[in-house]
Structures are given as structure tokens and as C-alpha cells.
N, C-alpha and C positions, 0 to 999 in steps of 0.2 A: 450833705443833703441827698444827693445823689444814692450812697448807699444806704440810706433808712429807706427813701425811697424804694428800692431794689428791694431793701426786707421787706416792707408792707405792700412791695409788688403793686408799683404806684407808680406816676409817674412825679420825677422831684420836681413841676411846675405845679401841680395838686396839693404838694406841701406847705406850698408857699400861700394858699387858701388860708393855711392855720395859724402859721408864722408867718412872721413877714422878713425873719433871717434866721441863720444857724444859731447867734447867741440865743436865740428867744427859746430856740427850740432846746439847748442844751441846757438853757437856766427851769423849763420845765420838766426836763429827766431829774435835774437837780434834787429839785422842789418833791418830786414823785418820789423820789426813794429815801429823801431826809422825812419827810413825812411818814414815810413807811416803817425808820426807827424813832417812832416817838418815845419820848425818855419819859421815863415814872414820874408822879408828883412826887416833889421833894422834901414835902413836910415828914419830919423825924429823921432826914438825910441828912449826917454832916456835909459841910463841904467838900471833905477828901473825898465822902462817899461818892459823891455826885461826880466830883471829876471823873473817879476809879469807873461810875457808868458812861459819861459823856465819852471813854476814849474809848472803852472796852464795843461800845457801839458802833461811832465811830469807823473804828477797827473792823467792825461784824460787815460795817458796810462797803466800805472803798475793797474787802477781802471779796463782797459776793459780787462787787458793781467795780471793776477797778479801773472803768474810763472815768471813774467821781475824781480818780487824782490828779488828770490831764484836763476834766473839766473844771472845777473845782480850782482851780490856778490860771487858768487859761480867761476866765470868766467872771467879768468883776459884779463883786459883790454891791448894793444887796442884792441875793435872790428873792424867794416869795415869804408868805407868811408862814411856811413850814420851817424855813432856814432861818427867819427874825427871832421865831419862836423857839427854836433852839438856842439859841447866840443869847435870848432873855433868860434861857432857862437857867443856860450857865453861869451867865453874870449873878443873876438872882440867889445861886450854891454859893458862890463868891461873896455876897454881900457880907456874910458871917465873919468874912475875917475885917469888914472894913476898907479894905482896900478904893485907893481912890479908880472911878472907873478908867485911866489910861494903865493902872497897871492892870486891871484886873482885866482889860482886854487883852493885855500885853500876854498874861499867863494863859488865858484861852487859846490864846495863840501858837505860843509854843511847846502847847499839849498838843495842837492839832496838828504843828508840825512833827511832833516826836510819834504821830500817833500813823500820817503817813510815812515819815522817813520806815517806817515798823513794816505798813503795809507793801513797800515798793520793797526792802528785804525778802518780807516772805514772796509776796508775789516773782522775786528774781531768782528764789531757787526752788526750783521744779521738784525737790526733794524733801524741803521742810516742809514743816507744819508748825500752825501756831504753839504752839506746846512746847516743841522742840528749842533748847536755850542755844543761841547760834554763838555762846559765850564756847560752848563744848563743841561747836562744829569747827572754831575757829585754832581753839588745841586739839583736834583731832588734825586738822588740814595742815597745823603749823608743825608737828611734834616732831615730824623729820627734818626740818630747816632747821641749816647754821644757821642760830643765832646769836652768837659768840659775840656778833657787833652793834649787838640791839639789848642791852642786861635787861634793860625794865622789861622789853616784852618776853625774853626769856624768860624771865620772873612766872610772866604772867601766865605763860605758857605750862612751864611745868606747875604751875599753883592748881593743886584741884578745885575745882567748884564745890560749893556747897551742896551735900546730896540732898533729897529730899523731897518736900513740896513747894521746893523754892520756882519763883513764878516771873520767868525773868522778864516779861511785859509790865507786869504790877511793878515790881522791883525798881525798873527805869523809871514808873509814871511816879514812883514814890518819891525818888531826887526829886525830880521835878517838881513836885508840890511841896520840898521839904525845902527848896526856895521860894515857892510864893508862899507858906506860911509866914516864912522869917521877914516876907515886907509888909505884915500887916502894919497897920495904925494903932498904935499902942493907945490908949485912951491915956489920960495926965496922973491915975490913981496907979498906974501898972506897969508908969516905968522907972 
């Protein structure tokens, strides 16, 4: 409180006019900048599509705003009707496959996990960028290591990547949805 304070060149007993504590204040930074990526209507979106925008967003945000990931975890949910209305959006992309809603929270979830794990990556090296596949920073950095006692990662090391317009953010989110497809609800005609 103190140092928001400092920014708005305030004193932090004048804050506390507004809030009546740091969670409140932190769940309305929250709220301000998930509001800020509102996600498209999703009629004519499949599911995957939706995901492929909920992370890709996501991503756009905790990359421009990246205390969302120490708040964001630190701050228990729910936030406001900006973040409900996200959480409904996604579920609602979800519905198509069926899913009962503990999994289909379950999958929201560990998009949004895969989608920080992503952010606090790039955010940690000073030299990437989102674009950049850290699959090729990792056989660049590894090429000179004995790996004589490691085969598989040897393997993996000298195996080139696929050239291309390969997109290796989409590529990870795509496992990921190529297991919550596979726990849909079969209907009794389809299986």
C-alpha cells in the first residue's frame, strides 16, 4: 500500500479511504485489466477456438501486467464481475463438449496454469520473445553438453525441430485440449 501510495504521491492512510485492505485493492487491479481483455462473443466459436483465445489473451495480459501472476495466486478468488464473466465465458466454450462442470473447471484450469507457467518463461528470459520456440533455445544452450548419460535427452537435443510456421504456444495449448477433448460425454448413440 505504501508503494502505490508513493506512485499516486498520496499518503497510504488516504488509500485506505478507498480500500479498506491490500486484497481489496489487488482484486480491483484484477478486475481492471481482466475487464480490459474482454473475450469476443462466441457464437460460431468452436470450443478449441475459444480456448486458443482465452489463453492467447490470457497470455497478452499477465505478458503486459506480470504482477496478475503473483496476484492472481496470492488472491483468492472470486474476483469481480469482470473475472466471473470470464470463468462463464469459458465454461460456456466448454459446454459443447459436454463435460460435467468439475472437469470442465478442471480444464480451465490447467490452461491457465500452462498459460502462466508460459508467461513466467518468457518473462524470465530477458532475451526471448513470445515467437521465439525456447524448444530451439534449449538445443542451442544444450548442443555442447555431454550428454552421453542422458540418451532420451540426447535424442532430443540433436532431433531438429520442425521448420516452419510452427507455433509452439498453440502447439502446447493443443495437448492440452487434445485431453480435454478425449473426456468428453459420449451421448449412448456414439459410443
Amino acid at each position: 500500500m505504501r508503494r502505490v501510495a508513493e506512485h499516486l504521491q498520496t499518503g497510504a492512510a488516504s488509500l485506505y479511504r478507498h480500500v479498506s485492505h491490500r486484497d481489496e485493492l489487488v482484486t480491483a487491479m484484477v478486475e481492471q485489466v481482466t475487464g480490459d481483455y474482454d473475450y469476443p462473443d462466441p457464437a460460431g466459436l468452436r470450443w478449441r477456438e475459444c480456448m486458443h483465445v482465452l489463453a492467447r489473451q490470457d497470455l497478452s495480459a499477465f505478458l503486459a501486467h506480470p504482477w496478475m501472476l503473483t496476484a492472481t495466486a496470492t488472491v483468492t478468488p472470486p474476483f469481480g464481475t469482470a473475472s466471473l464473466a470470464a470463468m462463464e465465458w469459458a465454461l460456456s466454450a466448454l459446454a459443447q463438449l459436454r463435460l460435467p462442470p468439475h472437469e470442465a473447471a478442471r480444464a480451465i484450469m490447467t490452461i491457465n496454469n500452462y498459460v502462466q507457467g508460459t508467461a513466467r518463461v518468457l518473462l524470465g528470459d530477458r532475451q526471448a520473445n513470445a515467437a521465439e520456440d525456447p524448444g530451439r533455445s534449449w538445443q542451442q544452450r544444450l548442443r555442447d553438453v555431454d550428454l552421453r548419460a542422458f540418451p532420451f535427452l540426447r535424442a532430443l537435443i540433436s532431433d531438429s525441430l520442425p521448420e516452419g510456421d510452427r507455433n509452439w504456444f498453440e502447439d502446447g495449448l493443443d495437448v492440452i485440449l487434445d485431453g480435454v477433448e478425449a473426456r468428453r460425454v459420449q451421448s449412448p448413440s456414439s459410443r
